[in-house]
C-alpha positions as CSV (number, residue, x, y, z in Angstrom):
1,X,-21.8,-112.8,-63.3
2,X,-20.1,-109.2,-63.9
3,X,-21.1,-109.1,-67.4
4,X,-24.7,-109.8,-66.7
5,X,-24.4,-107.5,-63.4
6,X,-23.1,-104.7,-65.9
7,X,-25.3,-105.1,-68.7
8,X,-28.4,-105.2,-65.8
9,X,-27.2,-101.5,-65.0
10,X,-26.3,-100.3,-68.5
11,X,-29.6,-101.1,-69.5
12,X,-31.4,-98.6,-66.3
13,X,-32.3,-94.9,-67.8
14,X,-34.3,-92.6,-66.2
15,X,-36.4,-93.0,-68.9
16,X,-37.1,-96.8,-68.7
17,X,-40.4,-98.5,-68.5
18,X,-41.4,-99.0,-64.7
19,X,-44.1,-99.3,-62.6
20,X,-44.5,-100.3,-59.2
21,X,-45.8,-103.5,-58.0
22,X,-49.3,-104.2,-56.6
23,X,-49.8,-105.0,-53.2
24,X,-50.6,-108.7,-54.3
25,X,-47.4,-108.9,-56.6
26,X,-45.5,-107.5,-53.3
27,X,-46.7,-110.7,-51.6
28,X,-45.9,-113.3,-54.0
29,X,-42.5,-111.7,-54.3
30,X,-42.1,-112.6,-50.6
31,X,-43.3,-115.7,-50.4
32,X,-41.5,-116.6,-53.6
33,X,-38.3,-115.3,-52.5
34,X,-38.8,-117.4,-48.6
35,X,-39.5,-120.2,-50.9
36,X,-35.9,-119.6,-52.9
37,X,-33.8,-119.3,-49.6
38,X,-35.8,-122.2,-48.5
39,X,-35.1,-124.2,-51.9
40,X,-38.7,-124.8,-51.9
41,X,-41.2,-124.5,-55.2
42,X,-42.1,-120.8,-55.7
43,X,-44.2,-118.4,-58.1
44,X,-41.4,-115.9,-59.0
45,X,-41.7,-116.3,-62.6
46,X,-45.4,-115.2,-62.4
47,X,-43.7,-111.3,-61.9
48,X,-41.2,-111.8,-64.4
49,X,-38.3,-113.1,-63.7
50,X,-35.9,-115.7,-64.4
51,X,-34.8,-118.1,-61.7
52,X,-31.6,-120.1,-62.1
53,X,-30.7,-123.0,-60.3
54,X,-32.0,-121.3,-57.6
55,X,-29.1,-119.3,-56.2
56,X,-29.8,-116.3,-59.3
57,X,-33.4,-114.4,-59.9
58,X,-33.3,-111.1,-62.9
59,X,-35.7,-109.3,-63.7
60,X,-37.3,-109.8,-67.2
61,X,-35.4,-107.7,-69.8
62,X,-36.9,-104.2,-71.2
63,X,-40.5,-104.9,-69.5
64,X,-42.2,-102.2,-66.6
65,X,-41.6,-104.8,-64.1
66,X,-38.0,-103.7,-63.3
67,X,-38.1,-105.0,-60.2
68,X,-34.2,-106.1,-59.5
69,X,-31.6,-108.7,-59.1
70,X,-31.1,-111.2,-56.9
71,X,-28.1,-113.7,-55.9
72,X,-27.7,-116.0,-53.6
73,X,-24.1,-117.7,-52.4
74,X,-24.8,-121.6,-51.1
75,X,-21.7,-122.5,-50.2
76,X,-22.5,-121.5,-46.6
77,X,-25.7,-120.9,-44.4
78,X,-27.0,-117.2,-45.1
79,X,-24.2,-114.8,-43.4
80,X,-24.9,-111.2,-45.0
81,X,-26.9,-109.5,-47.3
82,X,-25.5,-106.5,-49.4
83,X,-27.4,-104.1,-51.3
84,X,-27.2,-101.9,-54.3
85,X,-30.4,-99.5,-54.3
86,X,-29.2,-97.1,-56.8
87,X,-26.6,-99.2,-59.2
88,X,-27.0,-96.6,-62.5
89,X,-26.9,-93.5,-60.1
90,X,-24.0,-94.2,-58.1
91,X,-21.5,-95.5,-60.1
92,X,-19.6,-98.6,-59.7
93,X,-21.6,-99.8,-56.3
94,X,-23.2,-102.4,-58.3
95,X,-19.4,-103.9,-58.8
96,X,-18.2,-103.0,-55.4
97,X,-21.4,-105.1,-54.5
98,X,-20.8,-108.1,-56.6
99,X,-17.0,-108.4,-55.0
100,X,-18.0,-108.1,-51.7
101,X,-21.0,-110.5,-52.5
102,X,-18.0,-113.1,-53.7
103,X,-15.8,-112.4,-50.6
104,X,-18.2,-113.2,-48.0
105,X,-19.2,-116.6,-48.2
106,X,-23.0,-117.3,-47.6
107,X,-23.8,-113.3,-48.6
108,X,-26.9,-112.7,-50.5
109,X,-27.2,-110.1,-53.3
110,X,-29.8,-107.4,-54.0
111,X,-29.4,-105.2,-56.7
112,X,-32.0,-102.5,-57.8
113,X,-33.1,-103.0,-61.3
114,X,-34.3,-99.2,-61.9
115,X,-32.9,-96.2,-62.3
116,X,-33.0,-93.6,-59.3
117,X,-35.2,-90.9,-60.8
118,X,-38.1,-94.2,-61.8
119,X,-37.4,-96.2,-58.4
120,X,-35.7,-95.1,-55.1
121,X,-36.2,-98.5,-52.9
122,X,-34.1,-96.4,-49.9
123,X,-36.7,-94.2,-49.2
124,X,-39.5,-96.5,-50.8
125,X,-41.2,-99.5,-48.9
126,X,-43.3,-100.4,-52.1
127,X,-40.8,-102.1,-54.1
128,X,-39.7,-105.7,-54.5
129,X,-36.2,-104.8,-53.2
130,X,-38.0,-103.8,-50.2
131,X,-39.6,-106.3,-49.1
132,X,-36.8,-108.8,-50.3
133,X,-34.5,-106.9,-48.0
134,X,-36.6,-107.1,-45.0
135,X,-37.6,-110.6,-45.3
136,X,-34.0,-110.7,-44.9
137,X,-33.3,-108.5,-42.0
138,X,-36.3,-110.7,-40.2
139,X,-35.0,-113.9,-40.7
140,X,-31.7,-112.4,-38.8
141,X,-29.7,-111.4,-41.8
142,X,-27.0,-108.6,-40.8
143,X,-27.2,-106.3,-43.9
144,X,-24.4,-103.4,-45.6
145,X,-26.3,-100.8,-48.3
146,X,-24.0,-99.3,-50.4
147,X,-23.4,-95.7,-51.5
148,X,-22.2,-93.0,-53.6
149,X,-21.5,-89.5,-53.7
150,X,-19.7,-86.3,-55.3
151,X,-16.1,-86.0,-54.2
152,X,-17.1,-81.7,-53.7
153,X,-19.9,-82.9,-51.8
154,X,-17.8,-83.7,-48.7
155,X,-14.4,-83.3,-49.8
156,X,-12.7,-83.9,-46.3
157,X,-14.1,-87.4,-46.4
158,X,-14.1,-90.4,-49.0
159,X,-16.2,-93.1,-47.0
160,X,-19.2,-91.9,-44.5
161,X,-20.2,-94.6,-42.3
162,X,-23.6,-94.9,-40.0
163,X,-26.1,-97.1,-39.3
164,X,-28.6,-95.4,-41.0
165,X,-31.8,-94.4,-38.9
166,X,-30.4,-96.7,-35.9
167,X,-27.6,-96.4,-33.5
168,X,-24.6,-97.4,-34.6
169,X,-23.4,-100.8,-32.9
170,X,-20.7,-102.6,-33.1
171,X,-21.2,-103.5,-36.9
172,X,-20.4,-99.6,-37.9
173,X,-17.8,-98.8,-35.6
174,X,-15.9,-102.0,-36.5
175,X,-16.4,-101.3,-40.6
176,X,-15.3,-97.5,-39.6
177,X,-12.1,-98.7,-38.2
178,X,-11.3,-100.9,-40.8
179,X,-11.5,-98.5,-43.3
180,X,-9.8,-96.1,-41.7
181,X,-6.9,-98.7,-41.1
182,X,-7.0,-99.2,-44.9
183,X,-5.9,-95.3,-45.4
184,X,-9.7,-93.8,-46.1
185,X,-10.8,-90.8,-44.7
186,X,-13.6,-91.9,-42.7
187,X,-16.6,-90.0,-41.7
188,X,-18.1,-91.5,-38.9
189,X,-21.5,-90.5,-39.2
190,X,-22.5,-91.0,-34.8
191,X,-20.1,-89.0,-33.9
192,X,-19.0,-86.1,-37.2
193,X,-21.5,-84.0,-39.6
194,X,-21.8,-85.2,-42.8
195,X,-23.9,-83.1,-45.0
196,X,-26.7,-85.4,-45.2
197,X,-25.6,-88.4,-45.8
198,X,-26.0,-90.3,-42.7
199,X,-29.2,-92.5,-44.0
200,X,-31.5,-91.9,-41.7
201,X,-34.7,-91.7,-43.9
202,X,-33.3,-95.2,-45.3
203,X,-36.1,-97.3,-45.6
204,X,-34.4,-100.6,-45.2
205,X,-32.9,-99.5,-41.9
206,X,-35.8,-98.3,-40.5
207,X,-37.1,-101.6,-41.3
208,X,-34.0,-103.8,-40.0
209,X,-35.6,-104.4,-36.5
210,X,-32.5,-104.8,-34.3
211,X,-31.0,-106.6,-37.0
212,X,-27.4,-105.0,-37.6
213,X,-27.4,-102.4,-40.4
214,X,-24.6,-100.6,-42.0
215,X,-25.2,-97.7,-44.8
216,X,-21.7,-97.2,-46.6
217,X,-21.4,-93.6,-48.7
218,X,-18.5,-93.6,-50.9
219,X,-16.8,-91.0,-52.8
220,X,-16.2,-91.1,-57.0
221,X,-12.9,-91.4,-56.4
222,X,-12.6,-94.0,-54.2
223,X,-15.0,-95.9,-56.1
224,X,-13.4,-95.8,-59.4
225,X,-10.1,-96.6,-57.9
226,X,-10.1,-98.3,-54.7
227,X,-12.9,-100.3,-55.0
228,X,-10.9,-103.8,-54.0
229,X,-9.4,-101.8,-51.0
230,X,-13.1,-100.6,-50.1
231,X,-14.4,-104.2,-50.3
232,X,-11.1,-105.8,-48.4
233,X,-11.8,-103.3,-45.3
234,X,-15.4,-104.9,-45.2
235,X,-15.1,-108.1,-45.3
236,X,-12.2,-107.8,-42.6
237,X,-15.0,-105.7,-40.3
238,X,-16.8,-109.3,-40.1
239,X,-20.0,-108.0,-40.5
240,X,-21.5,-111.4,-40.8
241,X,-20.7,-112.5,-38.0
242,X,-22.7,-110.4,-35.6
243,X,-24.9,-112.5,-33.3
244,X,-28.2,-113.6,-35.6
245,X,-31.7,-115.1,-34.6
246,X,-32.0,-118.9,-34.9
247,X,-34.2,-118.8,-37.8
248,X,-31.1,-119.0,-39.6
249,X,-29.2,-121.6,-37.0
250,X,-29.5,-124.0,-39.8
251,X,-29.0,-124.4,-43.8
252,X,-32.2,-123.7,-44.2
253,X,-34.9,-121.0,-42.9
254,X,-37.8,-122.2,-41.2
255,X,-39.8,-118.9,-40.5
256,X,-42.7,-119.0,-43.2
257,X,-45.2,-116.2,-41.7
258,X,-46.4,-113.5,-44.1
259,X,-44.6,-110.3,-43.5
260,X,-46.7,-107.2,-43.7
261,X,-46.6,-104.8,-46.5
262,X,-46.7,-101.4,-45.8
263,X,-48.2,-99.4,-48.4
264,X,-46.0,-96.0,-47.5
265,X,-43.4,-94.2,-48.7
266,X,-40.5,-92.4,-46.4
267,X,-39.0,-90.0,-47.9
């Protein structure tokens, strides 16, 4: 899984092919991706991509229809999403992603599969990540999105923690103090300035409904050599265990309904 997970991101230029997907192709991506959690038949491979034994959907390789990566963990009932909106820009989230993916059994994993400057699904409700993510956050799923920036950029801090564009709960405050217990300099974004990086035109957040929602900035340094410590602190927050809806009581999800699309784009 890490050498496909690194190949997926080597592969992301701001040059790439891309193109959005239609508003139909934004529907069959939910459906088809209810139908996967669900272990149900689905139309997935109509947009692209490769399904394997139904815990793994990629993107099709080299095509305009760069529309992500997707994992699923079934050793345990859905727990957790994590997310990796911008895995070429900020470096090494897509690995930091994948081991806290691993350590938390049950997660679910949504990577980005173009680069920044083609696709920004943080600030953009009309991409497949999207509305992946908030099928997600419906259906009860707590959900961490992961960040980087420059080391001069806040050089007091090497982890900014919020809740993007909601208050932060429990969920934040709990991943805060773990981190800072694991010797980061934490920014806690509720309560500190953090030179924009709190997430609070986050798309996903806007969109988590309640749901618990955690948007993790990270510093270069931290993330090219502390990324174990980073994911340790995380998992100990038990993120996935904040109280969820019982449309995921079970192994499987039973809420079907269409989600609406919205056609906008926050910025």
């Amino acid at each position: 899984m890490e050498s496909l997970l690194r190949s997926f991101t080597a592969a992301q230029s701001a040059r790439q092919p891309y193109r959005h997907p239609t508003a139909a192709e934004l529907e069959t991506a939910a459906t088809g991706f209810a139908a996967v959690l669900d272990g149900d038949s689905h139309h997935l491979r109509d947009l692209g991509f490769s399904v394997h034994d139904g815990s793994l959907a990629v993107q099709e390789p080299g095509s305009e229809r760069a529309w992500g990566l997707y994992a699923i963990d079934r050793s345990a009932p859905p727990s957790l999403v994590v997310e990796v909106p911008h895995p070429s820009s900020d470096l090494r989230t897509d690995l930091i992603g994948l081991a806290l993916f691993r350590r938390v059994p049950g997660a679910v994993l949504a990577v980005a599969g173009a680069h920044r400057h083609r696709e920004d699904p943080a600030h953009d409700t009309r991409t497949v990540f999207h509305v992946v993510t908030t099928l997600l956050a419906r259906r009860g799923l707590p959900q961490v999105q992961l960040h980087g920036f420059k080391d001069r950029t806040l050089p007091a801090a090497d982890v900014v923690v919020s809740a993007g564009a909601a208050a932060a709960g429990d969920a934040a405050r709990r991943a805060a103090d773990r981190l800072a217990e694991a010797g980061f300099r934490v920014r806690r974004a509720w309560a500190e300035p953090c030179r924009g990086l709190a997430g609070t035109t986050n798309v996903q957040s806007q969109a988590a409904g309640g749901t618990p929602f955690l948007h993790v900035e990270l510093n270069r340094t931290v993330r090219e050599t502390r990324r174990a410590d980073i994911v340790e602190a995380l998992a100990a927050a038990d993120l996935a265990t904040e109280p969820q809806r019982p449309e995921i009581s079970g192994r499987r999800f039973h809420d079907r309904r269409k989600w609406e699309i919205s056609g906008e784009t926050s910025s």
